[in-house]
VOBA-1610 file (N, C-alpha, C; in pm, whole numbers, padded with zeros to 5 digits, always signed):
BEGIN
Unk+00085-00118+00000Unk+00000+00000+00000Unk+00089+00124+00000Unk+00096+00224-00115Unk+00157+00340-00086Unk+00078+00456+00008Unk+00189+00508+00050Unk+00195+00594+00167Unk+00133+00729+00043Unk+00040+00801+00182Unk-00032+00934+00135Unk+00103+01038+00101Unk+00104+01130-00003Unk+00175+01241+00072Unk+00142+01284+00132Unk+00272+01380+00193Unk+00203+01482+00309Unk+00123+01632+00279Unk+00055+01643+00362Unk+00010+01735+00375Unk+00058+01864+00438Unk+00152+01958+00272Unk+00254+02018+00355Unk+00194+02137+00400Unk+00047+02205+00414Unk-00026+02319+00448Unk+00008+02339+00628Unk+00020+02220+00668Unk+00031+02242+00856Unk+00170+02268+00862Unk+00234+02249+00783Unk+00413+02299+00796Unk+00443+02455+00703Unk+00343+02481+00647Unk+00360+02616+00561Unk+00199+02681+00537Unk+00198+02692+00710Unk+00077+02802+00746Unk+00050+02919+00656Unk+00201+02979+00643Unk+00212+03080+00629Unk+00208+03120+00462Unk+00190+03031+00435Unk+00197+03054+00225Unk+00023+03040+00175Unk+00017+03100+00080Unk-00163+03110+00027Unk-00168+03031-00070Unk-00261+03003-00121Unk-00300+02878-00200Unk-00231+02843-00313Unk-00193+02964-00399Unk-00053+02983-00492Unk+00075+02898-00469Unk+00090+02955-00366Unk+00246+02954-00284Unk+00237+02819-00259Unk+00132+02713-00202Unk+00174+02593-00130Unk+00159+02509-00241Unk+00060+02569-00408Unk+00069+02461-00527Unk+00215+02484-00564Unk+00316+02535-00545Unk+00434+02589-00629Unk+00522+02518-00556Unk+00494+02548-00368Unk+00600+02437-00316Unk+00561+02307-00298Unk+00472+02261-00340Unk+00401+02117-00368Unk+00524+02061-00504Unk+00523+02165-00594Unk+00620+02088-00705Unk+00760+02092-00720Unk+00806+02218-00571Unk+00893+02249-00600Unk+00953+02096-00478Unk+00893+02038-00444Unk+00917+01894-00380Unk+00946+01817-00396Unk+00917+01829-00610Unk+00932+01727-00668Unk+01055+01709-00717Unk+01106+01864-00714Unk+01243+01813-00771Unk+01360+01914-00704Unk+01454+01795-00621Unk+01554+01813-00533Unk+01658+01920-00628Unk+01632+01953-00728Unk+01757+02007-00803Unk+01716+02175-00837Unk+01543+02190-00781Unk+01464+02303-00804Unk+01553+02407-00703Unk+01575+02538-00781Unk+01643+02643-00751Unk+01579+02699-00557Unk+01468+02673-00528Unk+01453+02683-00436Unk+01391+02571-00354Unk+01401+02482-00380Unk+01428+02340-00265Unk+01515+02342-00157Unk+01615+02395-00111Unk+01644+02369-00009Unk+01617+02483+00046Unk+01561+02596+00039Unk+01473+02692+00095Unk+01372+02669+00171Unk+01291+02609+00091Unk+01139+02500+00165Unk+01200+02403+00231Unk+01305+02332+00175Unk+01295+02209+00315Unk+01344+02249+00425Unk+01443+02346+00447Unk+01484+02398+00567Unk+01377+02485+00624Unk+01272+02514+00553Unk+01169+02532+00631Unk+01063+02461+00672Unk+01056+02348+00618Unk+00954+02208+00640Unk+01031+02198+00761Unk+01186+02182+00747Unk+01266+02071+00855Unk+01251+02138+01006Unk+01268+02270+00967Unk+01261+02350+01088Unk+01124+02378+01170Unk+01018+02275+01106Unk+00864+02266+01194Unk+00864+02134+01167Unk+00907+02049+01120Unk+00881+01894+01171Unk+00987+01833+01219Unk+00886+01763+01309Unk+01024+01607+01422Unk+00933+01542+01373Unk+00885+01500+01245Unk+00864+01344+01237Unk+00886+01358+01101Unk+01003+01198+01118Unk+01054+01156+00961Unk+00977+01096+00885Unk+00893+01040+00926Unk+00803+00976+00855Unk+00711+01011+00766Unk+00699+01157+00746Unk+00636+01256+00760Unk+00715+01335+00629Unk+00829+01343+00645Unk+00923+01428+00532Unk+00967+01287+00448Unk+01006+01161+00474Unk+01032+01102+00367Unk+00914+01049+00292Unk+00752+01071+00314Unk+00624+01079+00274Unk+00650+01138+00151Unk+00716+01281+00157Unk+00741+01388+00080Unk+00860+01353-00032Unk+00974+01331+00044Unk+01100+01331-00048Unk+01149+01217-00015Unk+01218+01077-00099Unk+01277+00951-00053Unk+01397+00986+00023Unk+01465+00874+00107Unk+01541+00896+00177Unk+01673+00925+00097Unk+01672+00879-00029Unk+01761+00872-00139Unk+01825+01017-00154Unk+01658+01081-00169Unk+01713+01231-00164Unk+01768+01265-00092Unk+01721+01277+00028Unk+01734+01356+00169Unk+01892+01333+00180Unk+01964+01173+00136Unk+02097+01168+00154Unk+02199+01267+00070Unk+02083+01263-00048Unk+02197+01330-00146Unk+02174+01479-00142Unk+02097+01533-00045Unk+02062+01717-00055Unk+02103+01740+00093Unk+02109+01686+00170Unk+02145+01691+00282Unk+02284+01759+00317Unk+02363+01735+00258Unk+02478+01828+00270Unk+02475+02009+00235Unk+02392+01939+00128Unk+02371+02140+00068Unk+02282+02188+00179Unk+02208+02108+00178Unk+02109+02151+00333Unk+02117+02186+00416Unk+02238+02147+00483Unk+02274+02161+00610Unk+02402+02253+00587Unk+02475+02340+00483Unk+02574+02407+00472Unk+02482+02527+00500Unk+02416+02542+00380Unk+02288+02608+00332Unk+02216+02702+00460Unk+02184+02593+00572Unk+02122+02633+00725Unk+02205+02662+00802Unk+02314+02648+00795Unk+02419+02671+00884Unk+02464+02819+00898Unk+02488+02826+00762Unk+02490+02992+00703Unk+02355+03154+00754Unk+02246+03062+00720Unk+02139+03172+00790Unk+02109+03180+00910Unk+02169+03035+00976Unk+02121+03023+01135Unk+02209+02967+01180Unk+02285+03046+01259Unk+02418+02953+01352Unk+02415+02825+01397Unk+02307+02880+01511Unk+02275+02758+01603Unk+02125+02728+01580Unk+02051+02570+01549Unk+01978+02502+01515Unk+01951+02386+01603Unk+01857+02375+01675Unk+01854+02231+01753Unk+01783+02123+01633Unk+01737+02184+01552Unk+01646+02124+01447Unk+01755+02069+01334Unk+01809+02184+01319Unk+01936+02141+01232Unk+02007+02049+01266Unk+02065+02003+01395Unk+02178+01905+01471Unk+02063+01784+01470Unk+01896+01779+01507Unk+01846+01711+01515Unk+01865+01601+01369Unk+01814+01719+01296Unk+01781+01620+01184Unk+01962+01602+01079Unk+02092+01656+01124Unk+02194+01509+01098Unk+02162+01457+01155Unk+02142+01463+01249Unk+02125+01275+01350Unk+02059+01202+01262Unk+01970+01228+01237Unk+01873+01125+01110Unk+01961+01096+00998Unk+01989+01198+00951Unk+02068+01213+00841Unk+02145+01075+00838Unk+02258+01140+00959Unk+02397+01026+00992Unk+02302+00861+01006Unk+02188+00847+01048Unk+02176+00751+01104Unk+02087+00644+00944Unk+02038+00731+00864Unk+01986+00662+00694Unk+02124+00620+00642Unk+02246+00739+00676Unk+02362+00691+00578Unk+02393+00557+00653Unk+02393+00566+00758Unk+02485+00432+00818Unk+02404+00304+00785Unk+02297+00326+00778Unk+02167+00181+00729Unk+02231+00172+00584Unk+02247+00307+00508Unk+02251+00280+00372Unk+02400+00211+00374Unk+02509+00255+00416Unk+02645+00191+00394Unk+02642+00047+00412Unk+02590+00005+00536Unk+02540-00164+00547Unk+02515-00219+00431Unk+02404-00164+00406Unk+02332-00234+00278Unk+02425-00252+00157Unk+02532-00133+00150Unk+02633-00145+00013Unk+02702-00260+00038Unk+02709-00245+00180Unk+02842-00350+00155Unk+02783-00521+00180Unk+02914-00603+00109Unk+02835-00736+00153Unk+02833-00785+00292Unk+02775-00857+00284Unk+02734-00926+00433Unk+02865-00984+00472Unk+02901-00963+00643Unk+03054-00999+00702Unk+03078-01169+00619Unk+03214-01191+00576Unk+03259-01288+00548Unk+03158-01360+00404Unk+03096-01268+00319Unk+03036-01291+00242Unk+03118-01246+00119Unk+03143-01297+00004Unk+03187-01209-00124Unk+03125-01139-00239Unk+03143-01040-00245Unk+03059-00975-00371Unk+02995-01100-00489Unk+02932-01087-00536Unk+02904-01201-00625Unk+02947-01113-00802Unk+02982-01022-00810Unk+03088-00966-00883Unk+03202-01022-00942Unk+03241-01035-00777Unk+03453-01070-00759Unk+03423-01213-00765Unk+03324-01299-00712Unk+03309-01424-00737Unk+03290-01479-00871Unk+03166-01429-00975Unk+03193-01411-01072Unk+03334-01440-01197Unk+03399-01300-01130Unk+03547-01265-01182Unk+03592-01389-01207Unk+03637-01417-01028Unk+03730-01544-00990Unk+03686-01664-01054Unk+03539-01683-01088Unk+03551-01832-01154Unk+03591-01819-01298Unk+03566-01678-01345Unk+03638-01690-01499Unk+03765-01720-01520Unk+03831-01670-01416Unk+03998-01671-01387Unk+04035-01813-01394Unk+03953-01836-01266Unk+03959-01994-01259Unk+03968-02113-01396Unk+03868-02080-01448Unk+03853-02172-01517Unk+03972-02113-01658Unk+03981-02031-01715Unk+04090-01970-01768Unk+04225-02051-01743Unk+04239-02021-01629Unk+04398-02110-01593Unk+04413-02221-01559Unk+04278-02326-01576Unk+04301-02468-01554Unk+04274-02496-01725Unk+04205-02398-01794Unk+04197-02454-01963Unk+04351-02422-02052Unk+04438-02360-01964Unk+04551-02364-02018Unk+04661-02425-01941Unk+04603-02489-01846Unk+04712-02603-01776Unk+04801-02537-01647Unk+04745-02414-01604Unk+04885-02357-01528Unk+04871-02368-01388Unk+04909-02395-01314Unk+04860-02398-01175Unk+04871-02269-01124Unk+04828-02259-00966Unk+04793-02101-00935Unk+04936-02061-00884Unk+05030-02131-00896Unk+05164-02046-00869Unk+05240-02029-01010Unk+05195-02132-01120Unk+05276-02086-01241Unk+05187-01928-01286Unk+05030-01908-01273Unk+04998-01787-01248Unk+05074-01631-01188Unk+05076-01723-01089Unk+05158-01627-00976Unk+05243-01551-01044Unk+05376-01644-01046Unk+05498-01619-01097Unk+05490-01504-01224Unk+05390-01518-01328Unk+05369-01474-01458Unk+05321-01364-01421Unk+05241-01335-01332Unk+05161-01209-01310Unk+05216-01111-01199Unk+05355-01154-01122Unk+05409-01120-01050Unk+05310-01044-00917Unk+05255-01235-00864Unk+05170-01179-00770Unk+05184-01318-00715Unk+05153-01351-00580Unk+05195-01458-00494Unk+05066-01538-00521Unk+05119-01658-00483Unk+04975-01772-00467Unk+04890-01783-00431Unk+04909-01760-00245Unk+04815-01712-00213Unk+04649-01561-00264Unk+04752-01474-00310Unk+04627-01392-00382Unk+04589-01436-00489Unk+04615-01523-00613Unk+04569-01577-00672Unk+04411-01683-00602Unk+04490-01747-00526Unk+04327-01820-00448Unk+04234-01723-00423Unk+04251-01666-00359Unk+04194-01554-00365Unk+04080-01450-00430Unk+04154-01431-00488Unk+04104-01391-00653Unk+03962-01462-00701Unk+04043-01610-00704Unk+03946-01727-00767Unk+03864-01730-00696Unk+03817-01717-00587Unk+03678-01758-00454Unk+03629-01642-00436Unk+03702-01543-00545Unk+03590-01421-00523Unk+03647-01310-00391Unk+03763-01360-00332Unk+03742-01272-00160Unk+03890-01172-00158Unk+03903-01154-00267Unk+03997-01003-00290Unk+03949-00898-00405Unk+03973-00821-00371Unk+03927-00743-00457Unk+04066-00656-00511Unk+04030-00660-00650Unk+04189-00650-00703Unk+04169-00501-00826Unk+04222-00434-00836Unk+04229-00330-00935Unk+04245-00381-01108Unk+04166-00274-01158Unk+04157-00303-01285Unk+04261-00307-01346Unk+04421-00255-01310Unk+04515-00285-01382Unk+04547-00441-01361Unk+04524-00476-01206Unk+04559-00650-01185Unk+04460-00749-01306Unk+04371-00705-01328Unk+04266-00744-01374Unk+04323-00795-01529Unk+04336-00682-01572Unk+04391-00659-01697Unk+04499-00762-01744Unk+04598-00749-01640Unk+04744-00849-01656Unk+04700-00981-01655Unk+04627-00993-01545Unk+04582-01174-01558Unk+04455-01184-01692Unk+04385-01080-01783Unk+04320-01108-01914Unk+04435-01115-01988Unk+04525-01063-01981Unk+04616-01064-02077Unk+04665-01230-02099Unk+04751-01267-01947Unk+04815-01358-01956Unk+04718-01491-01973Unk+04595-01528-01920Unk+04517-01565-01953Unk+04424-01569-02095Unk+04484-01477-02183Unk+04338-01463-02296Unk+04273-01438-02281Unk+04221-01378-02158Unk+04068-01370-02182Unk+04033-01257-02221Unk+03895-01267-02346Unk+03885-01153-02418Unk+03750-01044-02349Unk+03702-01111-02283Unk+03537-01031-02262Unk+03515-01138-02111Unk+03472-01009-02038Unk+03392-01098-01898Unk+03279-01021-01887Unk+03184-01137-01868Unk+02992-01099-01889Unk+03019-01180-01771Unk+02919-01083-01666Unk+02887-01117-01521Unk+02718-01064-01508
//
């Protein structure tokens, strides 16, 4: 079931029927010349998030949030509203960074990917993972590595072992 928007008239008493259709659209888009005008004035009459991400995804809020808060800092020193809402802020990014990353002791399924192309690459040309090694001037151990997916290696490493390997194209 999607969520209502909000009803931004109880947070912008003060605008006439004009004014609240204009910041109704100007809601819609985070990149609108005066968006962070209105939200630092939404932000500065609401304590409930539930309430502003109704309005704007949290997506946004991460990515305007900096201008936001430079933005407020500048017209108003001190803000309890302002310090309030990083806290929120800090506390979506830290959910969101989790989510980027993989799960503890888990491997990208990317680099896993990678590694079985590798893999199979250097057993169709006979080499074991230290005649690898040696050729790519990289130890054995990171070669295993590699192959199970649980290093993550730069596109120049990348490159040297397509080279020495053949391999022409990796579809993941």
């Amino acid at each position: 079931m999607k969520q209502a928007k909000l009803d931004i008239s109880k947070y912008f008493w003060d605008l006439n029927k004009d004014a609240l259709s204009e910041t109704r659209k100007i809601f819609n888009n985070i990149y609108h010349p005066k968006f962070i005008a209105r939200l630092i004035n939404l932000l500065s009459r609401c304590d409930k998030p539930k309430e502003l991400f109704s309005l704007i995804s949290k997506k946004d809020f991460l990515e305007i949030w900096p201008k936001v808060r430079s933005f407020w800092a500048k017209s108003e020193r001190n803000s309890e509203f302002r310090d309030w809402w990083q806290t929120i802020y800090e506390g979506i990014l830290s959910e969101h960074q989790a989510r980027m990353k993989s799960p503890a002791g888990k491997s990208s399924v990317s680099f896993v990917a990678i590694g079985k192309i590798i893999r199979e690459a250097r057993i169709n040309r006979n080499l074991s993972q230290h005649d690898l090694a040696s050729r790519t001037r990289m130890k054995q151990p990171d070669i295993s590595k590699i192959e199970e997916g649980k290093k993550n290696i730069t596109l120049q490493t990348l490159l040297r072992l397509c080279k020495i390997l053949e391999i022409k194209k990796i579809e993941i």
